[in-house]
C-alpha positions as CSV (number, residue, x, y, z in Angstrom):
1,X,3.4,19.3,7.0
2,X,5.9,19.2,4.6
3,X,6.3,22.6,3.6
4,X,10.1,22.3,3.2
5,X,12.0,20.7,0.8
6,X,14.2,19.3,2.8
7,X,11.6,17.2,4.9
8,X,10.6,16.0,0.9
9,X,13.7,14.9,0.0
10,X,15.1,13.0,3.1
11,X,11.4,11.2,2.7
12,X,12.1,10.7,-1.2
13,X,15.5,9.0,0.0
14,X,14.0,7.2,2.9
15,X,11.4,5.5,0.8
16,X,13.4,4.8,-1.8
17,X,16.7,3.5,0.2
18,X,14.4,1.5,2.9
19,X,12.6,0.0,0.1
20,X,15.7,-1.5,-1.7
21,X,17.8,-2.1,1.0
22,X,14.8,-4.8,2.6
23,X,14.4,-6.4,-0.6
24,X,17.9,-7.2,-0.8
25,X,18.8,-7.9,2.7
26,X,15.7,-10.4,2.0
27,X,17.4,-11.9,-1.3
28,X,20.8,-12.1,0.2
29,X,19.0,-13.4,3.4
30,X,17.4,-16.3,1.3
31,X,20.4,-16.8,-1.7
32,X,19.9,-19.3,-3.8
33,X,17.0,-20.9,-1.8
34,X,15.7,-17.4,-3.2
35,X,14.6,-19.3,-6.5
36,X,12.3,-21.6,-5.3
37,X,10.0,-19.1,-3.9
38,X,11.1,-15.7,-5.8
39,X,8.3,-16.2,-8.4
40,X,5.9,-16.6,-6.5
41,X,6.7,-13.3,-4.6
42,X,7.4,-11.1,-6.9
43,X,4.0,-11.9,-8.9
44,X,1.9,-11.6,-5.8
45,X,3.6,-7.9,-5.2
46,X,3.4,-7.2,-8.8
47,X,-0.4,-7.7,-8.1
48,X,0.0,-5.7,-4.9
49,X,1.7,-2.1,-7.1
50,X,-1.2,-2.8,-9.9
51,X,-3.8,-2.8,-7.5
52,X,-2.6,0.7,-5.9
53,X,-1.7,2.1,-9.2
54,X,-5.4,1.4,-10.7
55,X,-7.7,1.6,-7.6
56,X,-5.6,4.6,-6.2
57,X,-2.6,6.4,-7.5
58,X,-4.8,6.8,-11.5
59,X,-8.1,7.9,-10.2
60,X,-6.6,10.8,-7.8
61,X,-4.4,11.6,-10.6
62,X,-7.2,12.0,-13.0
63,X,-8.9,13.8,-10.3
64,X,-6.0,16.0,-9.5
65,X,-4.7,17.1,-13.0
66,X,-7.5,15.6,-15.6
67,X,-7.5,12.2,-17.5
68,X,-5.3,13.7,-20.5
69,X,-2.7,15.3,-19.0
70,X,-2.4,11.7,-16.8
71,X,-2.7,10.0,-19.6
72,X,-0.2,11.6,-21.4
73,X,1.6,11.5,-18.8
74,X,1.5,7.9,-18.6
75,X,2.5,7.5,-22.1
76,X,5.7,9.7,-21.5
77,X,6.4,7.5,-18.5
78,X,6.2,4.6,-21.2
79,X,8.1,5.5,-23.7
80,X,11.0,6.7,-21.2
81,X,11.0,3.3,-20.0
82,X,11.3,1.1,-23.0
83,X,14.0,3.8,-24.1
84,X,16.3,3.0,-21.2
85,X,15.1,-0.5,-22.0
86,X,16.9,-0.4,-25.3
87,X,19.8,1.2,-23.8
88,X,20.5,-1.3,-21.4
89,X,20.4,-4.0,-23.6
90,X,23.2,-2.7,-25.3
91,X,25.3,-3.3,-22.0
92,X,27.7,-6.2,-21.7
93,X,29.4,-7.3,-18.3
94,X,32.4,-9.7,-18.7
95,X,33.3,-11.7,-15.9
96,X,35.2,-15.5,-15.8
97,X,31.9,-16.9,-15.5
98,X,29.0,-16.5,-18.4
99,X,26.3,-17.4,-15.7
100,X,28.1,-14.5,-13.3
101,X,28.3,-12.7,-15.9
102,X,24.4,-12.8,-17.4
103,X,23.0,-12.6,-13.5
104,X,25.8,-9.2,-12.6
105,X,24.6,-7.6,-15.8
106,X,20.9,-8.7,-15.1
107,X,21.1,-6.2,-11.5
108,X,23.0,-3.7,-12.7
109,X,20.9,-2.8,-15.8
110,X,18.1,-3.2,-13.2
111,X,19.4,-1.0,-10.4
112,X,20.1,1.5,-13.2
113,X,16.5,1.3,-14.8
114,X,14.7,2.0,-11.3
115,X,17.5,4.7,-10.5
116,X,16.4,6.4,-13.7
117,X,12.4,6.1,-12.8
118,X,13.1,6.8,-9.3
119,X,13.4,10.5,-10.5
120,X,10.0,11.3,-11.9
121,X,8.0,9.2,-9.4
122,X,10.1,11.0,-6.4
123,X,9.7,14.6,-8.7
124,X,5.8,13.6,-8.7
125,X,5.8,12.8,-4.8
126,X,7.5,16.1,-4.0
127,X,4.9,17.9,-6.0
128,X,2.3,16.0,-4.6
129,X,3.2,16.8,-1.1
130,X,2.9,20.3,-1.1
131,X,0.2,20.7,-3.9
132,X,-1.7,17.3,-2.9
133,X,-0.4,15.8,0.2
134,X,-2.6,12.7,0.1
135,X,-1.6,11.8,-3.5
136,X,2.0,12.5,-2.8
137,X,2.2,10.3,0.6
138,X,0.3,7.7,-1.6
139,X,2.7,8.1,-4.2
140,X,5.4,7.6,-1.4
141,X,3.7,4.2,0.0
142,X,3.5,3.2,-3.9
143,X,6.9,3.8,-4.1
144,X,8.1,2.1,-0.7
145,X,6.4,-0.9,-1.3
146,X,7.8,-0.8,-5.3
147,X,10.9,-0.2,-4.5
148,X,11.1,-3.8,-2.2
149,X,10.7,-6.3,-5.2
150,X,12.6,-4.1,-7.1
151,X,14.9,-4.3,-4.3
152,X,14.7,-8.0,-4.0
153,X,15.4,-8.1,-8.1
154,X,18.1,-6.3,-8.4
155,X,19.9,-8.3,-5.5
156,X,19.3,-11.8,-6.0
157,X,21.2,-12.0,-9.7
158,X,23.6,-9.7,-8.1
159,X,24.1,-12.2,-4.9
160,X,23.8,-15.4,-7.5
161,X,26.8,-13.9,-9.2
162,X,28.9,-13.8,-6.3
163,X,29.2,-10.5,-5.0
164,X,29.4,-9.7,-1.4
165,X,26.3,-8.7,1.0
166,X,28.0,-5.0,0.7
167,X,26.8,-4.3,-2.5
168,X,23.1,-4.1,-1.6
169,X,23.5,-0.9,0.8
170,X,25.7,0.8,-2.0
171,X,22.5,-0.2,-4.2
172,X,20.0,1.3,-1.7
173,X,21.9,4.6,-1.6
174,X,22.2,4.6,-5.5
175,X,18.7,4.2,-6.4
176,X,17.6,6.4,-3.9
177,X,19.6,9.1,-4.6
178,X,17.6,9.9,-7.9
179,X,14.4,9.5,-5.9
180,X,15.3,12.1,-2.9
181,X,16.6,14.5,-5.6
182,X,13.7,14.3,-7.5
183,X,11.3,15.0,-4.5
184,X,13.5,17.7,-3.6
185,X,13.2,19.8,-7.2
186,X,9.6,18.8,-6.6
187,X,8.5,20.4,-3.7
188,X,10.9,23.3,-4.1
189,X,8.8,24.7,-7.2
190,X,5.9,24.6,-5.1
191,X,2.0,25.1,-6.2
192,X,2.3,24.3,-10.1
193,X,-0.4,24.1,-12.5
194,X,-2.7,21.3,-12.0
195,X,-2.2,19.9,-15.4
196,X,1.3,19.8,-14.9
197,X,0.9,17.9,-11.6
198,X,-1.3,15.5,-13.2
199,X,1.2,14.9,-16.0
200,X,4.2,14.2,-13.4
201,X,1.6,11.7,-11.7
202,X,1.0,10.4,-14.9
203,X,4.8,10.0,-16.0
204,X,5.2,8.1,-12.2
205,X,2.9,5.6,-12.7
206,X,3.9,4.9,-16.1
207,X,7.1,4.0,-15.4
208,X,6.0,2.2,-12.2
209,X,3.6,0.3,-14.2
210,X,6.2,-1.1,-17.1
211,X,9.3,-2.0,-14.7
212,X,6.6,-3.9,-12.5
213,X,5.5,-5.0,-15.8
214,X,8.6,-6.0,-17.6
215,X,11.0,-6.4,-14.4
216,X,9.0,-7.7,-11.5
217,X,6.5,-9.8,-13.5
218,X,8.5,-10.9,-16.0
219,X,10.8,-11.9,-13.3
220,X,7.8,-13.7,-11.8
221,X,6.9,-15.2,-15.1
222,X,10.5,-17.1,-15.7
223,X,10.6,-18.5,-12.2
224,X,6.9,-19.6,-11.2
225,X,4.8,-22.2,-12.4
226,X,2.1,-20.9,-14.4
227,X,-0.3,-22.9,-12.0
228,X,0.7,-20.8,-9.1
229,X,1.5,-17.6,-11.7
230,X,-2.3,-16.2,-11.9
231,X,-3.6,-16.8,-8.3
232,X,0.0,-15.1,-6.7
233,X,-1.6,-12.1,-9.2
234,X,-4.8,-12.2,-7.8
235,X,-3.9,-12.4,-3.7
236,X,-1.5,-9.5,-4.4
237,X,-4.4,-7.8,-5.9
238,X,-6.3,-8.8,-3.0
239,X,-3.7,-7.7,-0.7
240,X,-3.7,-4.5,-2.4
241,X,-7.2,-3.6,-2.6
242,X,-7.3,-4.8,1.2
243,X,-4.7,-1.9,1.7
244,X,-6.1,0.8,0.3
245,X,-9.0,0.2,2.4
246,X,-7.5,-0.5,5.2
247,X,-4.4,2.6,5.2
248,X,-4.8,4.5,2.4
């Protein structure tokens, strides 16, 4: 079905762009009301991405490419991560406002992070759709529903600190950019070496695993109660195991 790398990239874009662009039409849609109940959504999605990535995305990529080459994969994925982590920090955005300024820095370093990410996971979905079409259209569900809380994170600061409604389609088509390119190079090199494919899985969830770690739940973390933290985990992990059951 999707022999041709162009079909892989305009997906890689689609899922990418459609995914941020609802999360932040949903921030901006909320605002500031946003805060009240941001927490709570974000950790039960976070628990929604962990469930896929461990009950679906890791066993078909152990099974695809073997539990090493994931595994190192996975590390890779890590280590890329906290690198761009580091970088970012290093950032500083200077506005009139220190609270503008702390929230506009706060989305851009984000929206930069997950542009960065966007690349190996949409890289691993191209490959995946013409060596292992099932892992790569999971890897592209993974990826849609991902990219909506990242979507949603990256445009609430950036809506707290003022900017207008436009900036969350020039976000979209950013982040997906990275994502629709990587799928592209992907499918273009065609049937690769199953160890290969398995460490390109490997690098995807990785870095899926520590934004939704460090971004998404941490996000979750500062704004919920931790009475209503752990069960918002466990219905997203619910949720997610009912989906893989369900669709997957």
């Amino acid at each position: 079905m999707f022999d041709s790398p162009l079909l892989a990239a305009v997906m890689g874009l689609g899922v990418g762009g459609i995914g941020i662009g609802i999360g932040g039409l949903v921030a901006y849609g909320f605002g500031r009301y946003c805060e009240k109940v941001m927490g709570i959504l974000l950790a039960c999605l976070a628990g929604v991405i962990f469930a896929l990535l461990g009950l679906e995305l890791l066993p078909e990529s152990i099974a695809a490419g073997g539990l090493t080459s994931t595994g190192f994969g996975i590390f890779l994925g890590i280590l890329l991560i906290l690198r761009v982590e580091h970088l970012f920090h290093k950032v500083v955005i200077i506005t009139d406002n220190p609270r503008r300024s702390l929230f506009i820095r706060s989305g851009i370093l984000l929206a930069f992070g997950v542009a960065i990410h966007n690349f190996p996971v949409g890289f691993a979905m191209g490959s995946g759709l013409i060596n292992e079409e099932k892992i790569g259209m999971d890897l592209a569900i993974t990826m849609l529903l991902h990219n909506f809380p990242e979507g949603f994170a990256i445009s609430l600061p950036l809506v707290l600190g003022g900017l207008s409604w436009m900036v969350i389609p020039v976000t979209a088509g950013i982040v997906a950019i990275p994502a629709g390119l990587g799928s592209f190079i992907g499918s273009s090199l065609g049937m690769i070496n199953p160890k290969l494919l398995g460490l390109l899985f490997g690098v995807a969830i990785g870095t899926i695993f520590l934004v939704t770690w460090y971004e998404i739940l941490g996000h979750a973390i500062n704004h919920t109660r931790r009475i209503l933290l752990f069960p918002s985990i466990i219905a997203g992990l619910l949720v997610g195991i009912l989906f893989i059951h369900l669709v997957m």
